[in-house]
N, C-alpha and C positions, 0 to 999 in steps of 0.2 A: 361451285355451290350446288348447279342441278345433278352432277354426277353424282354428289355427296348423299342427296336427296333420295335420287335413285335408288342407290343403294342400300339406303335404310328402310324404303318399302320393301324391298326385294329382302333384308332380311328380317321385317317385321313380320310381313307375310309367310316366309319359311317357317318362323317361330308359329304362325297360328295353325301350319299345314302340321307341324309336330306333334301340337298340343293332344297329351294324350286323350283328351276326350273327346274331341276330333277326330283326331287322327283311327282312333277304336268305336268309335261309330259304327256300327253295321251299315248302314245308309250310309255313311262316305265313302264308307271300305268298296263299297259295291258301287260308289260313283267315281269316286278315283280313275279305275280301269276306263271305262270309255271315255271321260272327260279327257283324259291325259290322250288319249287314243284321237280324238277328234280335233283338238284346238296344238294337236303336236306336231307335223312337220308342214300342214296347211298356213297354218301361222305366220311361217317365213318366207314361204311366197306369193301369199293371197293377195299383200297388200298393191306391192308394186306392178302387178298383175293386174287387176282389178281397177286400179286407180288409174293404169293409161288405155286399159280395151274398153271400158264406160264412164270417162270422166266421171261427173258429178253425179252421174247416175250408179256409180259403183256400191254403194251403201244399199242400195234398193236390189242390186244384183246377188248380192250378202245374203241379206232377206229373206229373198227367192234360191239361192241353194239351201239354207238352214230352214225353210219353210219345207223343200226339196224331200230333204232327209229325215224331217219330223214325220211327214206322211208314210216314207218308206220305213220310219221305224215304228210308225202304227201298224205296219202290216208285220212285223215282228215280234212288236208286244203281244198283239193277238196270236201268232205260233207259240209263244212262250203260254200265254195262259191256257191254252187249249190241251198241250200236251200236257201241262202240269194238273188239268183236271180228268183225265186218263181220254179225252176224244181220239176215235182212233182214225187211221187216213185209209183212204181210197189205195187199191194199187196203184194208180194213177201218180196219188199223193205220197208213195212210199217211195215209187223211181225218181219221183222231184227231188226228193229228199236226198236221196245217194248220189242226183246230179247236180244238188244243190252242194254239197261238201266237195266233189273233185270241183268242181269251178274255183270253190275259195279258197280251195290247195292254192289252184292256180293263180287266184286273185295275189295270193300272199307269197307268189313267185316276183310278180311285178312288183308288190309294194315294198319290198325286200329290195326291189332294186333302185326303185326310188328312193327311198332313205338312205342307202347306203351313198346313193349318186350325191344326195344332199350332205351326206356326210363329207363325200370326198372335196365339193365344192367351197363348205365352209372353210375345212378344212388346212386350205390352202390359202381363203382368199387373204389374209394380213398377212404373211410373208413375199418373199422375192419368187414365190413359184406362184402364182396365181394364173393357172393356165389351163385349158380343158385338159392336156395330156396330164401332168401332173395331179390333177383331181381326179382322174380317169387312175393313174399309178395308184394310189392312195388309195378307190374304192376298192380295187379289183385285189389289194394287198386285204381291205378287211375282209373282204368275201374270203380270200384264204385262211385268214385268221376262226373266222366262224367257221369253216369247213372244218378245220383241225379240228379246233374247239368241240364241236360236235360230233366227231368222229371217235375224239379220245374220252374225253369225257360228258360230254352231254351238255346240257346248259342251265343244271341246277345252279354251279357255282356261280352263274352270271345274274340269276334273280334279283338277289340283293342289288344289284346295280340297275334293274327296272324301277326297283322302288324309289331308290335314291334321286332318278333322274327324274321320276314326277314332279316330285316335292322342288326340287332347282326347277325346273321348266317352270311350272306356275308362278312360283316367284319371280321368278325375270319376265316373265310375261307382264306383271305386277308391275313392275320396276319400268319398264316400256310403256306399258298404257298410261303411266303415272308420269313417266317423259312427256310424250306425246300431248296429253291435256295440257301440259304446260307451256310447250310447243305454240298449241294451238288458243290458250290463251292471250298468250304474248303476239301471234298472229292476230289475231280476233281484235284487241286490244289500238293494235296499228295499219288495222284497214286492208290487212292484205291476204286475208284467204281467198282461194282459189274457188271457181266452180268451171273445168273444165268440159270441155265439148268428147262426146265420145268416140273413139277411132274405128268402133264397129258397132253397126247394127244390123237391124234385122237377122235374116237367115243367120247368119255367120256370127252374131252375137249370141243366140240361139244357142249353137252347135257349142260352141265356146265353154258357156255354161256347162255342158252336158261333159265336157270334158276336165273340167273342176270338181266334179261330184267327187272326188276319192278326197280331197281337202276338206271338205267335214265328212270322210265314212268315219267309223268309228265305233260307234252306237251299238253295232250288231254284237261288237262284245259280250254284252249282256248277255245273250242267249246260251255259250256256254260257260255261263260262272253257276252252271245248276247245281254244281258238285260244292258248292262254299254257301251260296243262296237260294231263300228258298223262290218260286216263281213273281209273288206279290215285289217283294224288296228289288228284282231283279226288275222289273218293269219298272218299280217306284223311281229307280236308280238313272235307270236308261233317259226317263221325262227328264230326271233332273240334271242331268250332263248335256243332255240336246238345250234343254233352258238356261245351263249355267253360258255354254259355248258359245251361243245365239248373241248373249247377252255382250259378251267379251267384244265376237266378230265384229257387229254391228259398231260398235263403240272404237275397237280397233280402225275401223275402215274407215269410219266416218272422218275420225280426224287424220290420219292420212289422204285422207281423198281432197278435204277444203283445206290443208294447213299447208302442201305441197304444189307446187308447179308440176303438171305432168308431162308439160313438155320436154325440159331435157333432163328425162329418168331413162336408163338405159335399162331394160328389160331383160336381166337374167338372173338367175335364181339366187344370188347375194346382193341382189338390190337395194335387198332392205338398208343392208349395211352402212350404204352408202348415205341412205335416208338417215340413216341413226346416228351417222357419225356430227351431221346436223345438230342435228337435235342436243346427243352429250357427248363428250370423248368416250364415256365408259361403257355407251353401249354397244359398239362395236363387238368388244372383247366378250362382254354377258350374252351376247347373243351368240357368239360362235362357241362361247360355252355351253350353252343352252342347247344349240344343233349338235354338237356331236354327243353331249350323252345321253341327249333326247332318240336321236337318229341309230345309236347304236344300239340301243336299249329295245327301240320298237325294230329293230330287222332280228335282233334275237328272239322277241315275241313270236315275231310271224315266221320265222325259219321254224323251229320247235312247234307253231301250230300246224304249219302247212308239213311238215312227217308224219307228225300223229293223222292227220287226216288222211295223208295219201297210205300213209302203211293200214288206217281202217277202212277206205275206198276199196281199196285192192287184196283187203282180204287178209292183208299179209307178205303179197309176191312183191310188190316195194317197200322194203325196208326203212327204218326212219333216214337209218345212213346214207342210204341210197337217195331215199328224196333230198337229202341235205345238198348231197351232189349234185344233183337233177338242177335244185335250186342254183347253186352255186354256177356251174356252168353257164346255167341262161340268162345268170346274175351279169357274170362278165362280158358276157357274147352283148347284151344289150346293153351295156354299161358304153362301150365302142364302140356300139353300132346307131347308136340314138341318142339324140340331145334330152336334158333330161325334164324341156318341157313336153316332149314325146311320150316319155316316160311316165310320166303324168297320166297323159291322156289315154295309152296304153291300162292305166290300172283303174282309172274311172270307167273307162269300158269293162273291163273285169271285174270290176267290184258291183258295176250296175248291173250287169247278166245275174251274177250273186241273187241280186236284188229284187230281179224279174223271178227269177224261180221264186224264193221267197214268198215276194207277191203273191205266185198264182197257188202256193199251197197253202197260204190265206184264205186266197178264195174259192176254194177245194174243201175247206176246212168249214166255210161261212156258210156253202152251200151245203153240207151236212148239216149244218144247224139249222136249216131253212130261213136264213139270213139273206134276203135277197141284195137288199140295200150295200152291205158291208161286203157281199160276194164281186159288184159290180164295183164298189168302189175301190178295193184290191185290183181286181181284174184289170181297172186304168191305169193303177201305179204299176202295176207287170208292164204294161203295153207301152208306158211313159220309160217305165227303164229299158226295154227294149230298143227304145228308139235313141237313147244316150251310147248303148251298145253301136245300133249301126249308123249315127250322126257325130258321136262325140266329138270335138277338133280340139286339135294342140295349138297352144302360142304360136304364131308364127313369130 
């Protein structure tokens, strides 16, 4: 009966993500993109993640990342508006800039390979191959696939199937959260939710955190949809994807966190599954649907972002095809060579360096204004990501 449930939110809600006057919204059009960008492969391993490194403290750690990235996407919003009102940069602020785009080449080297790694994992785990090598076979087959792909033809033809896979993702996220409440009523109900003790603190809870950050990035999308939107909508968009996501997370975790036992949950990146299988038979299956056309969708985003950037970094002397390579190679190399809560924490460090430049051409930007206040407050979010760069830590 809950499957059956499930499933009609999950296509209720498709029907209302279609609806043309939704779906043609300029304001969703423009929220779509990051929303889908931020609550998309964080999704699937925040929970079980989260709910055994901070018990019952896990919801307040949610919180505190998406609280994280709302600040670092004030320091963003303000680049958006500043540029769109013609302010011009410091040399200073010009070299930021050109080392602020090879970083997110590079960012969206790693995050290419996390998705994929998550793809190869899902991938496998309901069949009789459920095993690193096997998910490790599988990813490092689609990094060939996209190599081709991009090689021969490019990756217009594959757009359409970004689009498609938003629309599925949020729905089954729908369908899950609509689980889970029900879950945790029927827990609630008979006395037996959880509020687990945490397995890290201090320091090392810290670092932890700081190595989570790439699970809600996302947001920074915004910045180049300038070619579709104009700066205002483009901000409007950004607030409302970090508020929709927040919204989601919090609510996600929460009842994961008091509806489950975190002691014997076994801590890797299809755990959820396990959780889910709890919960209804059908969400096992919706969710490994969810990861792969979720997971392959965004490494074709970020393959196709990270050439254009590096063939405009360089001038020209790296070619897109060439970056595609570049990617692909390091794609594999790390795919064998790192577990993919490493991988993780590899891209939140890369995403957060991103994020430091950023910052400081914020407050390069703020100090031209004679903005002291908003100068100093950037300045701390640069120095805060900074230190996610050289603290960050993986799952052990």
């Amino acid at each position: 009966m809950l499957s059956a449930l499930i499933l009609i939110v999950s296509i209720l809600v498709g029907a209302v993500l279609v609806w043309p006057r939704l779906a043609n919204a300029p304001l969703w059009r423009a929220t779509i993109t990051p929303l889908a960008s931020i609550i998309g492969s964080g999704f699937l391993v925040l929970g079980p993640v989260l709910h055994v490194s901070y018990g019952g403290f896990a919801p307040v750690v949610m919180l505190g990342l998406c609280a994280m990235s709302y600040l670092v996407g004030s320091a963003i919003r303000f680049n958006i508006a500043r540029i769109a009102d013609g302010s011009t940069m410091s040399p200073l602020g010009g070299r930021l800039e050109i080392a602020s785009s090879a970083v997110l080449a590079f960012a969206f080297f790693v995050s290419v390979a996390y998705y994929l790694n998550l793809f190869g994992s899902f991938g496998v785990s309901l069949t009789g191959f459920n095993d690193r090598f096997h998910a490790n076979m599988l990813t490092t087959a689609i990094f060939l696939v996209i190599l081709g792909v991009g090689w021969t033809r490019g990756f217009n033809a594959l757009e359409r199937l970004e689009q498609v896979s938003v629309g599925l993702k949020l729905a089954i996220i729908a369908g899950l959260v609509f689980g889970l409440a029900v879950y945790f009523g029927e827990a609630a109900r008979s006395d037996t939710l959880y509020f687990d003790a945490p397995d890290l603190t201090g320091w090392a809870a810290i670092t932890l955190m700081g190595g989570l950050i790439v699970t809600v990035q996302g947001f920074e999308t915004s910045r180049y949809l300038g070619a579709t939107y104009d700066a205002g909508l483009r901000i409007r968009s950004m607030k409302l994807a970090q508020w929709i996501s927040t919204v989601i997370y919090v609510i996600y975790i929460s009842l994961i966190t008091y509806a489950f036992d975190a002691d014997p949950l076994s801590l890797d990146e299809t755990a959820i599954i396990d959780l889910m299988r709890v919960v209804a038979p059908i969400l096992p299956l919706m969710l490994v649907v969810a990861a792969l056309s979720a997971q392959f969708s965004a490494a074709i985003a970020d393959t196709s972002g990270s050439g254009g950037l590096l063939a405009e970094v360089s001038k020209g002397k790296i070619s897109e095809k060439l970056a595609y390579a570049l990617l692909v190679g390091f794609g594999i190399l790390i795919t064998w060579t790192a577990d993919i809560f490493e991988i993780i924490s590899y891209a939140s460090r890369a995403f957060a360096a991103y994020y430091a430049i950023q910052s400081s051409i914020a407050a390069l930007l703020a100090v031209r204004r004679d903005d002291a206040l908003k100068s100093a407050s950037f300045a701390t979010i640069a120095m805060v990501c900074a230190g996610i760069v050289a603290f960050g830590a993986s799952v052990e």
